[in-house]
C-alpha positions in Angstrom: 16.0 -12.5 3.2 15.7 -9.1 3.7 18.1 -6.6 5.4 19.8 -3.2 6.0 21.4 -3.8 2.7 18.5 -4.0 0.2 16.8 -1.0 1.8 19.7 1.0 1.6 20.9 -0.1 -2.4 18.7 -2.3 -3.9 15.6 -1.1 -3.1 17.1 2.2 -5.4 17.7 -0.3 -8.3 14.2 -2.0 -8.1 12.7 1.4 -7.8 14.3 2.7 -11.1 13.2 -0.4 -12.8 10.0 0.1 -11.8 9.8 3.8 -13.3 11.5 5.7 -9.8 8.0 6.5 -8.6 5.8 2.8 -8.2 3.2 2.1 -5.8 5.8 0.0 -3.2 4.0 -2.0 -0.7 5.7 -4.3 2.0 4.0 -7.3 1.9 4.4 -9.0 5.9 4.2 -12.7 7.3 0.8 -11.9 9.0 -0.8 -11.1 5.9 -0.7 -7.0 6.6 0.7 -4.7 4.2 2.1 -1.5 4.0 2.1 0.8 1.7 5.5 2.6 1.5 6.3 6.6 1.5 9.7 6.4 2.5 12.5 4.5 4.0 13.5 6.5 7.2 16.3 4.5 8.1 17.6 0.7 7.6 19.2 -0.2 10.9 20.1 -3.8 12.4 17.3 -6.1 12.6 14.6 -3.6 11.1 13.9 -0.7 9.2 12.0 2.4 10.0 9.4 3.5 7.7 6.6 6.2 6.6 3.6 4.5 5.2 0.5 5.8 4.2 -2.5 5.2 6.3 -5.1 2.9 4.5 -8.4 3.0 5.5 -11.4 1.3 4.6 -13.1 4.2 2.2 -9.7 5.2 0.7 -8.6 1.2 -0.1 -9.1 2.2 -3.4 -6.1 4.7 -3.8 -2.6 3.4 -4.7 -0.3 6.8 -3.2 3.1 6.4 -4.7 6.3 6.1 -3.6 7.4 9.3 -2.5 4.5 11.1 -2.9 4.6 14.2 -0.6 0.4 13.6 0.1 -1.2 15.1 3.7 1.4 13.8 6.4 -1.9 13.5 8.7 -2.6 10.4 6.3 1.2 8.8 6.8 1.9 7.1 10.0 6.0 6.0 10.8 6.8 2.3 11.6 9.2 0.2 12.3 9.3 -3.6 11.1 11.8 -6.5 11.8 13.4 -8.3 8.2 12.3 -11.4 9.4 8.8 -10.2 9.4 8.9 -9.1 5.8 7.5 -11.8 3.2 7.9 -9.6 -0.1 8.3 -6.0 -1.7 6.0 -5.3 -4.1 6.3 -2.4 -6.9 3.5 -1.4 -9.2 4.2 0.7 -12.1 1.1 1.4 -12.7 0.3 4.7 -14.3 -1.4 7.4 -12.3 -4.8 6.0 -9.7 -8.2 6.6 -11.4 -10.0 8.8 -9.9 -13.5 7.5 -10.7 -14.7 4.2 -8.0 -16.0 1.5 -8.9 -19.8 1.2 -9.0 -23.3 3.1 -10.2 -22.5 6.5 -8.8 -19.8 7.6 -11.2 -20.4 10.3 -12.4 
């Protein structure tokens, strides 16, 4: 289970192991998921976060970690531990710019 506690500590460790700056997405219980910016602040019961907005023609971007990026595209929310199903980290090396299909160019 998740808690203040991991987000304050462990979610440092798992970040380092990672590489420090990972894609970090915060898988939920409903099935939506978040991809993390920055931990705001890890208080009783939930923790406050920036994510980055996702929409449908950007899916394809993976924004980091810590990424400074436009703040217009970040939104701040706030989720309850219990609603958290997994933290995911992707080390993945730096998004490819080119998208899928014919029109690459």
């Amino acid at each position: 289970m998740f808690d203040a506690n991991y987000f304050r500590t462990a979610l440092h460790t798992d970040l380092d192991a990672a590489g420090g700056t990972p894609v970090v997405e915060l898988a939920l219980l409903n099935g939506h998921v978040h991809r993390v910016r920055a931990v705001v602040d890890a208080a009783d019961g939930y923790v406050t976060l920036i994510v980055h907005q996702t929409k449908g023609d950007l899916s394809h971007e993976r924004p980091r970690y810590g990424s400074s990026g436009d703040t217009k595209e970040s939104v701040r929310v706030s989720v309850s531990y219990d609603s958290i199903a997994a933290v995911l980290f992707d080390p993945a090396p730096e998004q490819v710019k080119a998208r899928p299909g014919f029109a690459n160019s």
